[in-house]
PDB file of N, CA, C and O in Angstrom, chain B, residues numbered from 101:
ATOM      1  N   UNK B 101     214.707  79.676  36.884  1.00  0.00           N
ATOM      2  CA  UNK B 101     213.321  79.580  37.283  1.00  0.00           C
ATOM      3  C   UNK B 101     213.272  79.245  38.774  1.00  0.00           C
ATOM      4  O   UNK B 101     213.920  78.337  39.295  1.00  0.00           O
ATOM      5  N   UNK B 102     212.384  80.125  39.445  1.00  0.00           N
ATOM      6  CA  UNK B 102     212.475  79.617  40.835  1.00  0.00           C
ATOM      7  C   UNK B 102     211.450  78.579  41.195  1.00  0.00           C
ATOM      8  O   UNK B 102     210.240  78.561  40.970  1.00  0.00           O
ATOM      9  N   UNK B 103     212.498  77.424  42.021  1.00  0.00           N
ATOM     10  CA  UNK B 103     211.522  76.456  42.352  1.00  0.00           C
ATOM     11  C   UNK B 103     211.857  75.191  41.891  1.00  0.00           C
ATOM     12  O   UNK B 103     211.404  74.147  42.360  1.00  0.00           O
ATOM     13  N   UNK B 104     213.014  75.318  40.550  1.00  0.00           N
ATOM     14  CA  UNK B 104     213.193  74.365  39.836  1.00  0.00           C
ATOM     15  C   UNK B 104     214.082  73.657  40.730  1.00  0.00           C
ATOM     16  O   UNK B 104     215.138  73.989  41.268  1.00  0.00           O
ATOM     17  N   UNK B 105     213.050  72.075  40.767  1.00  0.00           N
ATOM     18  CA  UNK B 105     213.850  70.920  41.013  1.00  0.00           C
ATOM     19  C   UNK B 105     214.907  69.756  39.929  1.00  0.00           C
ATOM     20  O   UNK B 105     214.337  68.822  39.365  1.00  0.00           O
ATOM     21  N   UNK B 106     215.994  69.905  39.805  1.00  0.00           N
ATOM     22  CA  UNK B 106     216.187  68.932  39.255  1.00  0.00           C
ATOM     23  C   UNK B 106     216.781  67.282  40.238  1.00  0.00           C
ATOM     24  O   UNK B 106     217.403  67.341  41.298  1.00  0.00           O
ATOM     25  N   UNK B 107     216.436  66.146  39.632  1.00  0.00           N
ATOM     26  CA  UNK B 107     216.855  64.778  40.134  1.00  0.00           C
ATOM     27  C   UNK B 107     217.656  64.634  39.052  1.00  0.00           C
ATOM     28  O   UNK B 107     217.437  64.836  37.857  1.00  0.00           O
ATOM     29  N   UNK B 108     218.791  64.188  39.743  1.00  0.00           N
ATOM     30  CA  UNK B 108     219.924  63.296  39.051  1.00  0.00           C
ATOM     31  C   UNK B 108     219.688  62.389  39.678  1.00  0.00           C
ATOM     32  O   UNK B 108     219.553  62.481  40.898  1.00  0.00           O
ATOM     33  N   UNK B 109     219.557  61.107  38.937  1.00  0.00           N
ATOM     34  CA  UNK B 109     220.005  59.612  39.272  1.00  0.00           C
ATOM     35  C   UNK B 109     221.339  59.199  38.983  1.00  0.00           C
ATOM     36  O   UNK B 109     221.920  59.877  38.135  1.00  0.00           O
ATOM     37  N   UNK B 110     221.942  58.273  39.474  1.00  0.00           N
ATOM     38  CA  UNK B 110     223.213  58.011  39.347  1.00  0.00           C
ATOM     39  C   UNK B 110     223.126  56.489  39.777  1.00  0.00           C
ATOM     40  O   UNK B 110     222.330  56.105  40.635  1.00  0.00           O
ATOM     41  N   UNK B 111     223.779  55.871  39.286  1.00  0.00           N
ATOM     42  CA  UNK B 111     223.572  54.433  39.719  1.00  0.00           C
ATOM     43  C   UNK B 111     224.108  53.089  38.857  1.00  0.00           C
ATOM     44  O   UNK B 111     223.980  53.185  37.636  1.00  0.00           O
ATOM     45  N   UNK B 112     224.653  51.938  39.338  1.00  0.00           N
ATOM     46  CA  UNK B 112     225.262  50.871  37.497  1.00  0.00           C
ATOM     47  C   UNK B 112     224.341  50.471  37.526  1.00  0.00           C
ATOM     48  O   UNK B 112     223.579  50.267  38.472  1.00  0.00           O
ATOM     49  N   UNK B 113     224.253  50.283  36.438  1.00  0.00           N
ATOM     50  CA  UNK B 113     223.105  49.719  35.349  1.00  0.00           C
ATOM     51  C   UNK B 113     222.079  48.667  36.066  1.00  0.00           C
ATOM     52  O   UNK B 113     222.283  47.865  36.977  1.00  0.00           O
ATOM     53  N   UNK B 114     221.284  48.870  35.560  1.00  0.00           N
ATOM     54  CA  UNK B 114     220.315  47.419  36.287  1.00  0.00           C
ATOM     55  C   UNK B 114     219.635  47.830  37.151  1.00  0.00           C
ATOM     56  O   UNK B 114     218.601  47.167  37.238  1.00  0.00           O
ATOM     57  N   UNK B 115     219.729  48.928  38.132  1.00  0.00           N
ATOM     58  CA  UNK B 115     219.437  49.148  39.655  1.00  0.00           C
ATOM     59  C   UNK B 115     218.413  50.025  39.624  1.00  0.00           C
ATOM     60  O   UNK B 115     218.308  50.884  40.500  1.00  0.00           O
ATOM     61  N   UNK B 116     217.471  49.907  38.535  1.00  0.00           N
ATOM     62  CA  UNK B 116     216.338  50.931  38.556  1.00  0.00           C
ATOM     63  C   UNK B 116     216.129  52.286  38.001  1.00  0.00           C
ATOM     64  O   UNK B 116     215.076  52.805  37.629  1.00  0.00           O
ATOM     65  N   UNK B 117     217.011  52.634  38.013  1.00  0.00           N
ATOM     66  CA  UNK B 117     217.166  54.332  37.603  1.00  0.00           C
ATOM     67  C   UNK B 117     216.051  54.794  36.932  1.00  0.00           C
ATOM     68  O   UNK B 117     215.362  55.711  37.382  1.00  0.00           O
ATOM     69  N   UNK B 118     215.717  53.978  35.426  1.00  0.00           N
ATOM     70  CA  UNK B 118     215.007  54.311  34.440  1.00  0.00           C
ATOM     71  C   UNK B 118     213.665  53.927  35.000  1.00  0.00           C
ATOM     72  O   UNK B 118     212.775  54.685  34.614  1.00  0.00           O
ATOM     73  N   UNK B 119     213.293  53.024  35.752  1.00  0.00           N
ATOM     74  CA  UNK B 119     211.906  52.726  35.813  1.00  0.00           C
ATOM     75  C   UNK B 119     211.862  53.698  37.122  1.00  0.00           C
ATOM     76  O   UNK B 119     210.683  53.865  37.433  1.00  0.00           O
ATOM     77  N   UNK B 120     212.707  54.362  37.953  1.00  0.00           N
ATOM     78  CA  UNK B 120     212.201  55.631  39.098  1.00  0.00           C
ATOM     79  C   UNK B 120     211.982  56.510  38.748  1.00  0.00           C
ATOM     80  O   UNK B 120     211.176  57.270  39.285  1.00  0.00           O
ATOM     81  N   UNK B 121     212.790  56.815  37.422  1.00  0.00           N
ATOM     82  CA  UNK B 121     212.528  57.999  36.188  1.00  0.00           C
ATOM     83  C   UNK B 121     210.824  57.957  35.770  1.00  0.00           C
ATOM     84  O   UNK B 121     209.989  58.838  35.974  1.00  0.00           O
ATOM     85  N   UNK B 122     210.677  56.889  35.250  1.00  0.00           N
ATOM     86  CA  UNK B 122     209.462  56.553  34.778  1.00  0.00           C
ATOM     87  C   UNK B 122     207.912  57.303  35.398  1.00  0.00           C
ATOM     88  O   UNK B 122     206.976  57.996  35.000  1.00  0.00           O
ATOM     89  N   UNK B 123     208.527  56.458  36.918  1.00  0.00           N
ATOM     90  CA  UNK B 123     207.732  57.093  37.351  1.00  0.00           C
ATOM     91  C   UNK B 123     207.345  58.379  38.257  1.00  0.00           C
ATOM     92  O   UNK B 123     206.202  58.623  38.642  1.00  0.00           O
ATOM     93  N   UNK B 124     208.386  59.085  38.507  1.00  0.00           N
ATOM     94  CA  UNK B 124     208.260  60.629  38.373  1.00  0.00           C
ATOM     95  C   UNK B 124     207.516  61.107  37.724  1.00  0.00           C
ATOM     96  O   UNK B 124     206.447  61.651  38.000  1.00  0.00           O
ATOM     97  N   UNK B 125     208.527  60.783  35.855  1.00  0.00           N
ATOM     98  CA  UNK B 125     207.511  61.291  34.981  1.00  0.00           C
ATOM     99  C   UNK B 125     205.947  61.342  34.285  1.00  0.00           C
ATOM    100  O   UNK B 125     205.339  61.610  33.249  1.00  0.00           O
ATOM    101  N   UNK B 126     205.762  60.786  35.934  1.00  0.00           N
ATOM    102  CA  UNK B 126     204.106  60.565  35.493  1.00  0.00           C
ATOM    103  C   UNK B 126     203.324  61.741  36.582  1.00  0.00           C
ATOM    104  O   UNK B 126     202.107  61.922  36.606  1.00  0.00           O
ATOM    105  N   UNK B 127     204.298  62.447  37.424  1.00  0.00           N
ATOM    106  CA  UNK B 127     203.604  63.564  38.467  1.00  0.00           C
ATOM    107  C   UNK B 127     204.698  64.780  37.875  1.00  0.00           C
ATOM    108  O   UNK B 127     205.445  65.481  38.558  1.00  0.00           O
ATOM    109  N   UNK B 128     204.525  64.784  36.329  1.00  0.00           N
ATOM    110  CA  UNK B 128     204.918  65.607  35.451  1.00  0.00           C
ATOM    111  C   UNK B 128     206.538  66.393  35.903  1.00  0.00           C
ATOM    112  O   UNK B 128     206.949  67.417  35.357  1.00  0.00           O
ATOM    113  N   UNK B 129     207.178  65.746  36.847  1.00  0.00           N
ATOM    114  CA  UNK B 129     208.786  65.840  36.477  1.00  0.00           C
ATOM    115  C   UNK B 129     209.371  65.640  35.167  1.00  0.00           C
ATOM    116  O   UNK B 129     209.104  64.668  34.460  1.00  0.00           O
ATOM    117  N   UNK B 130     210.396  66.830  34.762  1.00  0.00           N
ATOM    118  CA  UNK B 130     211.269  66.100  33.071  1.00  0.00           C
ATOM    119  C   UNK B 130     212.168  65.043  33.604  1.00  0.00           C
ATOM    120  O   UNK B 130     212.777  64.967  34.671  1.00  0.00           O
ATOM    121  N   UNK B 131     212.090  64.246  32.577  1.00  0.00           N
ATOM    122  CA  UNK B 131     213.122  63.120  33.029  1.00  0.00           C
ATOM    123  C   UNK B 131     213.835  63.116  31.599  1.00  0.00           C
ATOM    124  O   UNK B 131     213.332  63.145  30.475  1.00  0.00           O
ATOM    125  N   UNK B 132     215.716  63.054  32.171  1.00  0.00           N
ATOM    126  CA  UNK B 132     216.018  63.345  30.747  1.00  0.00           C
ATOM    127  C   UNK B 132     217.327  62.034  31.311  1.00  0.00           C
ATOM    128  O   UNK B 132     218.118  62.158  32.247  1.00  0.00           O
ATOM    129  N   UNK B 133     217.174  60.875  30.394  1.00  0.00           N
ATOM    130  CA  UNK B 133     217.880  59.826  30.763  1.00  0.00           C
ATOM    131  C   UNK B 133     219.688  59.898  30.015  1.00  0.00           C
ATOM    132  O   UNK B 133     219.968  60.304  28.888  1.00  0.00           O
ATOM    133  N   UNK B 134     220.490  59.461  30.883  1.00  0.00           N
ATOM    134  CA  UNK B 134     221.896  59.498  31.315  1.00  0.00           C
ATOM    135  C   UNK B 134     222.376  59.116  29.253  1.00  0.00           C
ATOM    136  O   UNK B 134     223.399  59.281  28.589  1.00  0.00           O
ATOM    137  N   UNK B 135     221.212  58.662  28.997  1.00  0.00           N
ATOM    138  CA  UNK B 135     221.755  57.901  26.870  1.00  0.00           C
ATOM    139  C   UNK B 135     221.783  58.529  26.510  1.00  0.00           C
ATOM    140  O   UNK B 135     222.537  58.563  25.537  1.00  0.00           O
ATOM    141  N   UNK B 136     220.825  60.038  26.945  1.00  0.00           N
ATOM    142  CA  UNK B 136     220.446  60.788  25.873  1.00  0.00           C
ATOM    143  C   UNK B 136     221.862  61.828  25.650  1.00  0.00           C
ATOM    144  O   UNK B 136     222.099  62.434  24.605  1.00  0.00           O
ATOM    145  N   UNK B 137     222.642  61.861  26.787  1.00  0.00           N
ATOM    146  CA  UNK B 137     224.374  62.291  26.985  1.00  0.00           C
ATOM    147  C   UNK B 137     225.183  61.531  26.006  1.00  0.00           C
ATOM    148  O   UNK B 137     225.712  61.772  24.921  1.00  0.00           O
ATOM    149  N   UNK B 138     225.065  60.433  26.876  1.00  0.00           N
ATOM    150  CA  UNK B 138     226.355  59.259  26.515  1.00  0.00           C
ATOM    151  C   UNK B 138     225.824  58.997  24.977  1.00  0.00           C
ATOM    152  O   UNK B 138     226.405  59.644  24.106  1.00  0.00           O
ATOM    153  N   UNK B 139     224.697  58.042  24.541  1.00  0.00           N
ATOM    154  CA  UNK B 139     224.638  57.624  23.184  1.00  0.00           C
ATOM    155  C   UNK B 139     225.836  58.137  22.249  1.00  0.00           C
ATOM    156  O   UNK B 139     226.931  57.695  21.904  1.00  0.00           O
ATOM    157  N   UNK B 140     224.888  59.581  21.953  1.00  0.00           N
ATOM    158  CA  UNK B 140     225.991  59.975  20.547  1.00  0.00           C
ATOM    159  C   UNK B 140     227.384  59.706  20.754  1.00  0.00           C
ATOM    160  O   UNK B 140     227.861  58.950  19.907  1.00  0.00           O
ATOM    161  N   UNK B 141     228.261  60.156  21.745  1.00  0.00           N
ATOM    162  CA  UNK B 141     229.660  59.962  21.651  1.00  0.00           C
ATOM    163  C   UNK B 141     229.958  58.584  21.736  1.00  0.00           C
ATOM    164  O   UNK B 141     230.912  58.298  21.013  1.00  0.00           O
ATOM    165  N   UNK B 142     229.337  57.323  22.553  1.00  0.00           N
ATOM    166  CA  UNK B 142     229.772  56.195  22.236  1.00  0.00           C
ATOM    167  C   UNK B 142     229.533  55.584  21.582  1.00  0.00           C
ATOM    168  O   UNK B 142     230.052  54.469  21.621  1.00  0.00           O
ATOM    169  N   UNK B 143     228.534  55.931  20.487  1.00  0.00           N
ATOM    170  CA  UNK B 143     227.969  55.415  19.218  1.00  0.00           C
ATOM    171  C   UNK B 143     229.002  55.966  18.251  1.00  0.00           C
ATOM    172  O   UNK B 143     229.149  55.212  17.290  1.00  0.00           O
ATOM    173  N   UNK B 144     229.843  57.170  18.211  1.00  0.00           N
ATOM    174  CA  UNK B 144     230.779  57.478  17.835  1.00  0.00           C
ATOM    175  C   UNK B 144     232.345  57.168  18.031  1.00  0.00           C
ATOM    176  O   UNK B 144     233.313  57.596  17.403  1.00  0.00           O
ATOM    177  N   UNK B 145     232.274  56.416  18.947  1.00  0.00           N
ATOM    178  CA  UNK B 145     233.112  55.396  18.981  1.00  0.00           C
ATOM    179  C   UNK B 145     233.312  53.767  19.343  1.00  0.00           C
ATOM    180  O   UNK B 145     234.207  52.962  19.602  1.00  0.00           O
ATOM    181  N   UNK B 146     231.930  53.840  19.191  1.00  0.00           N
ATOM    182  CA  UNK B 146     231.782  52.083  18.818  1.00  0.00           C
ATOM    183  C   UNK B 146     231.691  51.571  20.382  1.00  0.00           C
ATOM    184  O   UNK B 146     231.211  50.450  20.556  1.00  0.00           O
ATOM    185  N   UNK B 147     232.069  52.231  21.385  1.00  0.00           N
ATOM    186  CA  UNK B 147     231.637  51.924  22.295  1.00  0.00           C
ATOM    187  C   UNK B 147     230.730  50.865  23.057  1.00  0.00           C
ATOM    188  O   UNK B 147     229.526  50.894  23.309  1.00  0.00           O
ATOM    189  N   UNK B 148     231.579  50.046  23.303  1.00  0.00           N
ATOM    190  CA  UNK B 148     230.652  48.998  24.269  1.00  0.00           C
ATOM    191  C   UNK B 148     230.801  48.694  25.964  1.00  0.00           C
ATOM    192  O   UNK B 148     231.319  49.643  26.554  1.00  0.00           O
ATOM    193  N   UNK B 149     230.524  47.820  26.615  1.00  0.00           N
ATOM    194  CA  UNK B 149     230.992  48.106  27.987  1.00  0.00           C
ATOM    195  C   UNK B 149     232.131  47.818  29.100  1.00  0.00           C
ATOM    196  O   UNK B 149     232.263  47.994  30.311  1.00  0.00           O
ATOM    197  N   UNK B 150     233.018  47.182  27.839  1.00  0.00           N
ATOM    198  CA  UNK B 150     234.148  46.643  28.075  1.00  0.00           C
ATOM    199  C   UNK B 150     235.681  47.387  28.253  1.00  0.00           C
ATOM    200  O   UNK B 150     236.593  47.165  29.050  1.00  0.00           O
ATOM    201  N   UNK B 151     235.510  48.545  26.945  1.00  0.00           N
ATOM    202  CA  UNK B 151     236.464  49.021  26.628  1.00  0.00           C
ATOM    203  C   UNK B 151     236.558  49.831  27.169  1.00  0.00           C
ATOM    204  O   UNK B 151     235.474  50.143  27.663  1.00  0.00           O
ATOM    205  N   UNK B 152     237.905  50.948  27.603  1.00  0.00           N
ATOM    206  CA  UNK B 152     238.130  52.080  27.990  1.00  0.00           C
ATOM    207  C   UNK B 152     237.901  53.153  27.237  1.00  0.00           C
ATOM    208  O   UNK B 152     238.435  53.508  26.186  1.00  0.00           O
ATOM    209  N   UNK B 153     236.761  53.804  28.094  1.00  0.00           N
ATOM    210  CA  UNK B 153     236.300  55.348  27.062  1.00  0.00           C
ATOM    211  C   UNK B 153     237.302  56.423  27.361  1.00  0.00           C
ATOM    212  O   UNK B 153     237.683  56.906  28.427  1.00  0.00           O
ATOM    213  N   UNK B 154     237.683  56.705  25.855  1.00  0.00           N
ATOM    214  CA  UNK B 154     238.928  57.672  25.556  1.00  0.00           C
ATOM    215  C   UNK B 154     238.755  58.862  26.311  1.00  0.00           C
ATOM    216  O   UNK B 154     237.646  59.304  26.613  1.00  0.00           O
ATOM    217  N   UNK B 155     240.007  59.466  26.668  1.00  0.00           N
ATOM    218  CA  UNK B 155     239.570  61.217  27.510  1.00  0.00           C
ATOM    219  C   UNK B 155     239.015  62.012  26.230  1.00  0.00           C
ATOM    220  O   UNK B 155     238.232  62.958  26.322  1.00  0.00           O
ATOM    221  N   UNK B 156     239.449  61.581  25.203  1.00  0.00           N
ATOM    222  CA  UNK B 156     238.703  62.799  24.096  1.00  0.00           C
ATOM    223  C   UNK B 156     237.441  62.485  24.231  1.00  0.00           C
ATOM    224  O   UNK B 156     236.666  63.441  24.259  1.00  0.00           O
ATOM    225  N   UNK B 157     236.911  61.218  24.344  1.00  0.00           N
ATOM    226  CA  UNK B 157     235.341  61.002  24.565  1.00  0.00           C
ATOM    227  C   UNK B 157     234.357  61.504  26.138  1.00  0.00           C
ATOM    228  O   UNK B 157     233.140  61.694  26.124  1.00  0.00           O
ATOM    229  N   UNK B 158     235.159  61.623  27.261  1.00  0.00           N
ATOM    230  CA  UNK B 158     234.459  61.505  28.477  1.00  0.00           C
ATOM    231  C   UNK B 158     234.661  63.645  28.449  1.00  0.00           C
ATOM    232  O   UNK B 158     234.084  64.477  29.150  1.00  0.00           O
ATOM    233  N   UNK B 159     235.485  63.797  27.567  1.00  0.00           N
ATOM    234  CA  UNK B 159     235.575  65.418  27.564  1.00  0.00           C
ATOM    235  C   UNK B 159     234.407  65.731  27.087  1.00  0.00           C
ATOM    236  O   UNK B 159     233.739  66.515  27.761  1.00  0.00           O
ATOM    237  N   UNK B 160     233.810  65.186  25.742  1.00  0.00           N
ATOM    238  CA  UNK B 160     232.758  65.546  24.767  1.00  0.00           C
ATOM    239  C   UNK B 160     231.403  65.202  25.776  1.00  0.00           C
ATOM    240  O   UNK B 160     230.538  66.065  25.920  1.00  0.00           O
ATOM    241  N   UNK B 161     231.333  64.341  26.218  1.00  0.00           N
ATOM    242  CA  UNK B 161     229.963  63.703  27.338  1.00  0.00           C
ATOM    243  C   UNK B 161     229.727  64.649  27.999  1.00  0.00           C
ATOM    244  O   UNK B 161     228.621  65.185  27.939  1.00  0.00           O
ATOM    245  N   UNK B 162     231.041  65.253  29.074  1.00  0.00           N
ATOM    246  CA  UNK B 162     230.947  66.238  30.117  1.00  0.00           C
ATOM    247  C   UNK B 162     230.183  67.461  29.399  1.00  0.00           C
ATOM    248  O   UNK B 162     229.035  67.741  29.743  1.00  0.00           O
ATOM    249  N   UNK B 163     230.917  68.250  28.293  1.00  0.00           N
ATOM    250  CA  UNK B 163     230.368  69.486  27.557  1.00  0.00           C
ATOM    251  C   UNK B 163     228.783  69.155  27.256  1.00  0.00           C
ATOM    252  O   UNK B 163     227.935  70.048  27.241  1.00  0.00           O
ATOM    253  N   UNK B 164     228.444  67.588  26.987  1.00  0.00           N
ATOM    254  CA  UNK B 164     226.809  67.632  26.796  1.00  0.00           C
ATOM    255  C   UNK B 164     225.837  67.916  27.607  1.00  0.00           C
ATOM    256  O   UNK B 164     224.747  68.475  27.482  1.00  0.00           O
ATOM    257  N   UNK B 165     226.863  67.064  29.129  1.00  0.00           N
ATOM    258  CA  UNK B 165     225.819  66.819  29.907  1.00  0.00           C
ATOM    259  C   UNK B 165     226.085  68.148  30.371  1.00  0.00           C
ATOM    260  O   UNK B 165     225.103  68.287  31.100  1.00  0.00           O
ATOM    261  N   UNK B 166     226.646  69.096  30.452  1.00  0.00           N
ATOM    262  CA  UNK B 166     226.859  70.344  31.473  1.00  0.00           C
ATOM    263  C   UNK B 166     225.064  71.405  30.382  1.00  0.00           C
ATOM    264  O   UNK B 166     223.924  71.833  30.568  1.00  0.00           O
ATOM    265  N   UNK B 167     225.919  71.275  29.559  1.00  0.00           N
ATOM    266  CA  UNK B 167     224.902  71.774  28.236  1.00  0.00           C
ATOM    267  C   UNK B 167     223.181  71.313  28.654  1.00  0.00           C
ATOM    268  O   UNK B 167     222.295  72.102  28.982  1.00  0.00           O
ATOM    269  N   UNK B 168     223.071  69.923  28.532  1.00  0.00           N
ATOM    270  CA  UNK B 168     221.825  69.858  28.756  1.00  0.00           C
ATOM    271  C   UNK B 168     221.420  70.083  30.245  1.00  0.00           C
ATOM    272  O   UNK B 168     220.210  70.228  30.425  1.00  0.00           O
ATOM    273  N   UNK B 169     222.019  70.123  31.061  1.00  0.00           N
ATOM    274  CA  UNK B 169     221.750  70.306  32.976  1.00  0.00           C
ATOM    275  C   UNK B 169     221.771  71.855  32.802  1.00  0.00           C
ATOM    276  O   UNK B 169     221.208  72.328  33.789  1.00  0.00           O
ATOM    277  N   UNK B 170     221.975  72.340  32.388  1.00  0.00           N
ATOM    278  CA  UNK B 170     222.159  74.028  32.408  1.00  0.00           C
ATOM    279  C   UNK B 170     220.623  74.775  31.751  1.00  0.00           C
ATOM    280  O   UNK B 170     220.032  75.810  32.059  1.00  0.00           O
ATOM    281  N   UNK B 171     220.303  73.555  30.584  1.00  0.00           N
ATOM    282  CA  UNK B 171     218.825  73.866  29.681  1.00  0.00           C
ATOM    283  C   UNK B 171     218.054  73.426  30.590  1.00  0.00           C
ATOM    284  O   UNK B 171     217.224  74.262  30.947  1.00  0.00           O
ATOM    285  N   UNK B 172     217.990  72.268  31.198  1.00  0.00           N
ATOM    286  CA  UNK B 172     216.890  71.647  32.324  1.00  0.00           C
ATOM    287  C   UNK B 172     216.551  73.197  33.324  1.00  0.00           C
ATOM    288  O   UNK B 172     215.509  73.820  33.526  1.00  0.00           O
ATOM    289  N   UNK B 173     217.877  73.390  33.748  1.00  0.00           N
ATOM    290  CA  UNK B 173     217.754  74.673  34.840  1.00  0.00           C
ATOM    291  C   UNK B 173     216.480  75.620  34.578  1.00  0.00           C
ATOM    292  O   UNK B 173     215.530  75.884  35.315  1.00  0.00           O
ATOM    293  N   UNK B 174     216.868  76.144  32.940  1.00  0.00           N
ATOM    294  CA  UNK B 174     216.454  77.043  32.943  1.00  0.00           C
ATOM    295  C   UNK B 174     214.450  77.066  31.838  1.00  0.00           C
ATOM    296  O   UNK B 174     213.617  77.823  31.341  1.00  0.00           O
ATOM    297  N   UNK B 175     214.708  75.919  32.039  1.00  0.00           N
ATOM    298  CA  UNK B 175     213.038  75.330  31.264  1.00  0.00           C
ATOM    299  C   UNK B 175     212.062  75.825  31.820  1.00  0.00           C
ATOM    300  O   UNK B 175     210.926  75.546  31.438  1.00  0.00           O
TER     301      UNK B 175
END
């Protein structure tokens, strides 16, 4: 689609991301937050913020997030 902007935020935790998201999504930008990637696979492995996330896991994240950044593109 021509024209399409996408924002990636990037940032550790705490530093706003979600509430800059927020408010984008109020001058009708999609905002599609960094959980909606990560959740399933670290909910699939129990994942908390301590432990080292497995390469079989940061492989599966990458294929999501490429997956959903590729659908954003083309919305």
């Amino acid at each position: 689609m021509q024209g399409t902007i996408i924002i990636y935020l990037i940032g550790k935790p705490g530093t706003g991301k979600y509430t800059i998201a927020q408010e984008l999504a109020q001058f009708k930008y999609i905002v599609c937050d960094n959980h909606l990637v990560d959740n399933p696979i670290f909910t699939i492995f129990n994942y908390d913020d301590f432990m080292e996330v497995p390469q079989l896991a940061r492989d599966a994240i990458k294929k999501i997030k490429n997956t959903v950044l590729s659908l954003l593109y083309f919305r």
